[in-house]
PADOKOL-188986 format. One record per residue: z, y, x of N, C-alpha, C in turn; residue in three letters; residue number from 1. Coordinates in steps of 0.001 Angstrom, whole numbers, plus 500000, padded with zeros to 6 digits. Layout:
BEGIN
Z;Y;X;Z;Y;X;Z;Y;X;ALA;NUM
...
//
This chain:
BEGIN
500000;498810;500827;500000;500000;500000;500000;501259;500874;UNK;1
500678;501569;501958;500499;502047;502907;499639;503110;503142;UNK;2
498652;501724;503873;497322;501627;504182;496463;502652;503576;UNK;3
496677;502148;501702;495882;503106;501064;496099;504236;500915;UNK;4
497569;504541;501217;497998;506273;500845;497319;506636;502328;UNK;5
497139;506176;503076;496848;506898;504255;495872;507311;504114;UNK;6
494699;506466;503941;493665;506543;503771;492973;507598;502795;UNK;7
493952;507814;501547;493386;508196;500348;494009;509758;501528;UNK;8
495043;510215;501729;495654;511438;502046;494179;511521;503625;UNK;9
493664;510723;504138;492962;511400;505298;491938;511757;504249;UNK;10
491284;510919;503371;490106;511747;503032;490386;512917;502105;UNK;11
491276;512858;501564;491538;513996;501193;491603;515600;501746;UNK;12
492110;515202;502861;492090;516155;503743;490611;516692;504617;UNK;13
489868;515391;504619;488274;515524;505367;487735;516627;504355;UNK;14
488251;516149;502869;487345;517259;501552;488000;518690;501636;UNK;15
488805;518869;502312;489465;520328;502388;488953;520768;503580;UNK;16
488711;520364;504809;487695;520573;505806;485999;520991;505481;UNK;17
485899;519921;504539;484375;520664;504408;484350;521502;503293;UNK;18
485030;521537;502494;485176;522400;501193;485243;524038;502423;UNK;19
485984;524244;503223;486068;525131;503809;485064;526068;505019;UNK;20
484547;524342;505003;483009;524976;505887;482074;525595;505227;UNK;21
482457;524936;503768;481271;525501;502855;480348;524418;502313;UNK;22
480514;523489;502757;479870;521989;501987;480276;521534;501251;UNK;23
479494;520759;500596;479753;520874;498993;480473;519493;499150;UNK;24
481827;519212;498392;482490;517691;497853;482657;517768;496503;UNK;25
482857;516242;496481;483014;515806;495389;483789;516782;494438;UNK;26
484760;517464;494348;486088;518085;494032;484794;519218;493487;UNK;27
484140;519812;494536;482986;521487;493975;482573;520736;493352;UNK;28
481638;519378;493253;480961;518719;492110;481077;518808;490686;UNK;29
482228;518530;490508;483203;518330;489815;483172;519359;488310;UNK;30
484179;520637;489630;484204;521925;489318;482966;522277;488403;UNK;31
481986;522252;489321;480926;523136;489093;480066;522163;487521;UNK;32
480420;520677;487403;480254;520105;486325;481219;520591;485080;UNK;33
482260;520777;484788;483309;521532;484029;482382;523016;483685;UNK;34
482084;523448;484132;482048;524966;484349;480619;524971;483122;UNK;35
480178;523839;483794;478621;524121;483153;478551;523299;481759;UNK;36
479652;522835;481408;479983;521915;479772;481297;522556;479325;UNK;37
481266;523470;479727;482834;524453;479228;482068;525285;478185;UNK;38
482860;525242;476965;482557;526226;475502;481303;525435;474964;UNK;39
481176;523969;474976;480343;523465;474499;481122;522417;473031;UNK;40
480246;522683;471686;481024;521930;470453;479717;520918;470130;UNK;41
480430;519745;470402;479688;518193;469536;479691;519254;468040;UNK;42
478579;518863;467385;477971;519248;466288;477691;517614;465571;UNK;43
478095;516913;464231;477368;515835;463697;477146;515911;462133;UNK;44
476059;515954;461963;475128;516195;460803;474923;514458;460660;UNK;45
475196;513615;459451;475221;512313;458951;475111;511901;460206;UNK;46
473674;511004;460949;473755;510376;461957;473095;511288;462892;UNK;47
473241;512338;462902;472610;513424;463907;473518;513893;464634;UNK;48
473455;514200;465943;474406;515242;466465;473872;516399;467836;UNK;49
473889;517554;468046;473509;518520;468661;475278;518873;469684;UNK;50
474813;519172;470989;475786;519743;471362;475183;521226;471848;UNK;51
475897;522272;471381;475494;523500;471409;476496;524592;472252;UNK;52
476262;525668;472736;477009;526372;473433;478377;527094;471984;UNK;53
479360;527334;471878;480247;527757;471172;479822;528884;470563;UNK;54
479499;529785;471362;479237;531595;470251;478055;531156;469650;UNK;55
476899;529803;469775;476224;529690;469114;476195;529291;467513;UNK;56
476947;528114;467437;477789;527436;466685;478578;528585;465281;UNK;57
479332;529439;466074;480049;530085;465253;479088;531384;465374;UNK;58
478339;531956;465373;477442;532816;465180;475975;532172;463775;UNK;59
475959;531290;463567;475112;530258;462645;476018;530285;461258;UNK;60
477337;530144;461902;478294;529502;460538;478572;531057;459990;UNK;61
478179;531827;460858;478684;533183;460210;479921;533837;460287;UNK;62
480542;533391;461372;481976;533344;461762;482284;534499;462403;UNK;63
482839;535843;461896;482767;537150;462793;483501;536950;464036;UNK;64
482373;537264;464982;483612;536845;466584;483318;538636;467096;UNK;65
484413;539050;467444;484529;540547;467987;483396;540942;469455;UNK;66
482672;541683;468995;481399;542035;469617;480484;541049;470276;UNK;67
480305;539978;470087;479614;538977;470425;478692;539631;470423;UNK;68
477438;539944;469756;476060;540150;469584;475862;541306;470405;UNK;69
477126;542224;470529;476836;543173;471782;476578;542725;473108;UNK;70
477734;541901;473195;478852;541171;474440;477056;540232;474991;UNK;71
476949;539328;474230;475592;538852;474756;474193;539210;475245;UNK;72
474169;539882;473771;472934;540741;473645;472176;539459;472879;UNK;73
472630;539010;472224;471420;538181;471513;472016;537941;469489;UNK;74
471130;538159;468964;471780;538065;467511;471712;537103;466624;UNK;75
472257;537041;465309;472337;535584;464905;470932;535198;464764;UNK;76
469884;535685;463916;468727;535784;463668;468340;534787;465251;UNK;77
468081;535915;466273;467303;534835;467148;467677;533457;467876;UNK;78
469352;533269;467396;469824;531734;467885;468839;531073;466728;UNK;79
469277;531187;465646;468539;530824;464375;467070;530254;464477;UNK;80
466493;531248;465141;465053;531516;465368;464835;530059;466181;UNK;81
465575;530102;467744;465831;529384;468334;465651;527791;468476;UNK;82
466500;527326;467407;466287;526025;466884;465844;525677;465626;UNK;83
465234;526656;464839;464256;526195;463983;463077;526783;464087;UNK;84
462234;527300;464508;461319;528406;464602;460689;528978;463416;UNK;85
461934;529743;462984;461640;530554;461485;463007;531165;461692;UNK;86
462720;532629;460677;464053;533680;461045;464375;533414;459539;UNK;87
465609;533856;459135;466253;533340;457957;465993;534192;456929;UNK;88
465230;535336;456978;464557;536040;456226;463881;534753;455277;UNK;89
463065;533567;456149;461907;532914;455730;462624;532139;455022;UNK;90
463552;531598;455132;464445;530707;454719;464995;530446;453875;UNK;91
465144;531754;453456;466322;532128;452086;465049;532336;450708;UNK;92
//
């Protein structure tokens, strides 16, 4: 058992060495995977399901979020637009 703490604590330490050189480990991998599926909502429609960015989601449902459409710069209309290609003018 040892053995393995040793082992597990040297490489651990090798990833803080190169993390510091600036090469990429597993650990930035990681990170940088989180980062890029962060504010994302499973969506399931009967046997359908979409995973979509969050202000998208609640910008569709009509959900007032405080300056979003500024904050982005994009409005409900063109998420809308987006994944159906028709503006809700057409729709209604």
């Amino acid at each position: 058992m040892k053995a393995l703490t040793t082992a597990f604590l040297k490489w651990q330490e090798e990833q803080l060495q190169l993390e510091a050189m600036g090469t990429s480990t597993w650990q930035m991998y990681r990170r940088k995977l989180e980062v890029l599926n962060r504010n994302r909502l499973f969506v399931f429609v009967v046997r359908n399901f979409g995973i979509f960015p969050s202000h998208e989601v609640f910008m569709l449902a009509n959900v007032p979020v405080h300056d979003i459409e500024k904050e982005l710069n994009i409005t409900r209309d063109q998420v809308y637009v987006k994944y159906t290609k028709q503006t809700l003018a057409e729709n209604s």
